[in-house]
C-alpha positions, 0 to 999 in steps of 0.5 A: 974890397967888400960890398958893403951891403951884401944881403938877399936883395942883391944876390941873384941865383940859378937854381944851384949857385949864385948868377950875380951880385948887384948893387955896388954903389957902397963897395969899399975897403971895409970889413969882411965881417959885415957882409959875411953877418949882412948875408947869413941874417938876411937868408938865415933869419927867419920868423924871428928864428934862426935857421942854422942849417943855411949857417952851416952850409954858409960856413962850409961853403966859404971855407972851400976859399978862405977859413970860417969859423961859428966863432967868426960868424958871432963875432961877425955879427957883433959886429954887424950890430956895433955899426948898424943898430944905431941906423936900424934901432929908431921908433917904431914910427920912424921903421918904413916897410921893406929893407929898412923894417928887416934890418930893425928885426935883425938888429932886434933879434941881435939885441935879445940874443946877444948872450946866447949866440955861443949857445945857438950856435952850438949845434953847428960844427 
């Protein structure tokens, strides 16, 4: 089962660790991937720039339970963007503020990065 919108707005923390995940509604048989991506655009992307300390700090985080890798993670965020950008990627008329606004700039950020993730994510080992 994943949750099926795991991103920052439905993710309460203490001061060090996650207290709660919220909002269930969507939860489902599904892809991994898509709340691994969800999560790490949603905290990681930030200004247009993404942060690759929190990345790395996913990734070890989550191999303590299971195996990640930076090539799970682009691959994850592919796709993340294969199944969400035709929701996200409307006019610009159309992109109400908030939650809706934010994916449309993940999903834009994903479009002009698409290349070059290997890339920008080299550094992290």
């Amino acid at each position: 089962m994943t949750h099926s919108d795991l991103w920052c707005d439905n993710i309460l923390f203490f001061s060090d660790n996650v207290s709660a995940i919220l909002d269930f509604d969507r939860l489902q048989v599904t892809y991994k991937e898509l709340d691994i991506a969800r999560a790490l655009l949603s905290f990681a992307l930030d200004d247009n720039c993404m942060r690759l300390d929190i990345i790395k700090n996913f990734i070890s985080g989550y191999n303590k339970l299971s195996n990640l890798s930076v090539k799970d993670v682009i691959g994850s965020m592919k796709l993340l963007y294969c199944l969400e950008s035709f929701w996200w990627l409307v006019g610009d008329d159309q992109i109400k503020d908030g939650p809706p606004k934010r994916f449309a700039e993940e999903m834009v950020w994903l479009t002009a990065n698409w290349f070059n993730l290997d890339k920008i994510f080299k550094t992290i080992t």
